[in-house]
C-alpha positions as CSV (number, residue, x, y, z in Angstrom):
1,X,-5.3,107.8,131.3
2,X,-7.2,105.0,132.1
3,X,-10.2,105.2,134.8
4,X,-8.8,102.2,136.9
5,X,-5.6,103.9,137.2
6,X,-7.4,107.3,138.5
7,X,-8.3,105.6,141.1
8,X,-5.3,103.5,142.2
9,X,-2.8,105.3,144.4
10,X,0.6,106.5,143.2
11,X,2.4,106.1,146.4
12,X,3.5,103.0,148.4
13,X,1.3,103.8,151.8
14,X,-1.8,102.7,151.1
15,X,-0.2,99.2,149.7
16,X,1.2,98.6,153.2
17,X,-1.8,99.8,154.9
18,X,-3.8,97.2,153.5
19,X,-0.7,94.6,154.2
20,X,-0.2,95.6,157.4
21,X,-4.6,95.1,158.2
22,X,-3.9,91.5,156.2
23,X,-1.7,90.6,158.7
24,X,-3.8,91.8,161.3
25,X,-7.0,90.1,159.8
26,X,-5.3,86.9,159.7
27,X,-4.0,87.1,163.7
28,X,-7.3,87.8,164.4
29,X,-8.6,84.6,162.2
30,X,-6.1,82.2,164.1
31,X,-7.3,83.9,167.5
32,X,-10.8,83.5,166.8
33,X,-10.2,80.2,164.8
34,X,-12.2,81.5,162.3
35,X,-10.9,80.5,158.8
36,X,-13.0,82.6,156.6
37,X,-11.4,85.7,158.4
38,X,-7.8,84.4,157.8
39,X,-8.9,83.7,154.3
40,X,-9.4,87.7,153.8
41,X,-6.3,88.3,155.8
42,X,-4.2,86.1,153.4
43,X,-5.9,87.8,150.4
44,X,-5.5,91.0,151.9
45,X,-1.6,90.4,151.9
46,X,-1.7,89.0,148.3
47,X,-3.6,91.5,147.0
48,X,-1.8,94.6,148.7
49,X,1.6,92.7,147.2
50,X,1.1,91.8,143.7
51,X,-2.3,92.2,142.2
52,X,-2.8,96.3,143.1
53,X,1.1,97.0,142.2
54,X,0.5,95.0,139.1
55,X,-2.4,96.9,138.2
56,X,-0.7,99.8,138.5
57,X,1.7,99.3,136.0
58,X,-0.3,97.6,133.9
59,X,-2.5,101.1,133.4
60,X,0.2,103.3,133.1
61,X,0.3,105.2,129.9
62,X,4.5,104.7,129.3
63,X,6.7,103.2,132.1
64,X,9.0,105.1,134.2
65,X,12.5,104.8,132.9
66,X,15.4,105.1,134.8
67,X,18.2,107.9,133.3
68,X,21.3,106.1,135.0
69,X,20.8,102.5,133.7
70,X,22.6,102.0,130.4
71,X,22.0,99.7,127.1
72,X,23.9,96.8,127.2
73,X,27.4,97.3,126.4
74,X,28.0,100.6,126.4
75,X,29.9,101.2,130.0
């Protein structure tokens, strides 16, 4: 396994964790008018929904597959 997935998490709680403090970040950038601080915020968001998921998949070993989709054309 690789060493940066060890260290990812496997469930989805932190991911909103850190999306729900982006968004928090960010309100308190527009508060404070501070744009560096809704900079993070925004990043916090992007990063929390696509980079960290990505990464995720991209270090696991063989994908989960899925026992009730079927190959094309044979319903």
């Amino acid at each position: 396994m690789p060493a940066l997935a060890t260290i990812l998490p496997d469930t989805i709680t932190p991911y909103l964790l850190l999306m729900l403090g982006g968004f928090v970040v960010g309100t308190a950038g527009h508060l404070y008018k501070s744009k560096l601080v809704v900079a993070i915020g925004i990043l916090m968001i992007f990063a929390a929904t696509l980079l960290l998921p990505l990464a995720v998949i991209a270090t696991e070993e063989e994908p989960a597959s899925n026992p009730d989709v079927l190959a094309p054309g044979t319903r």
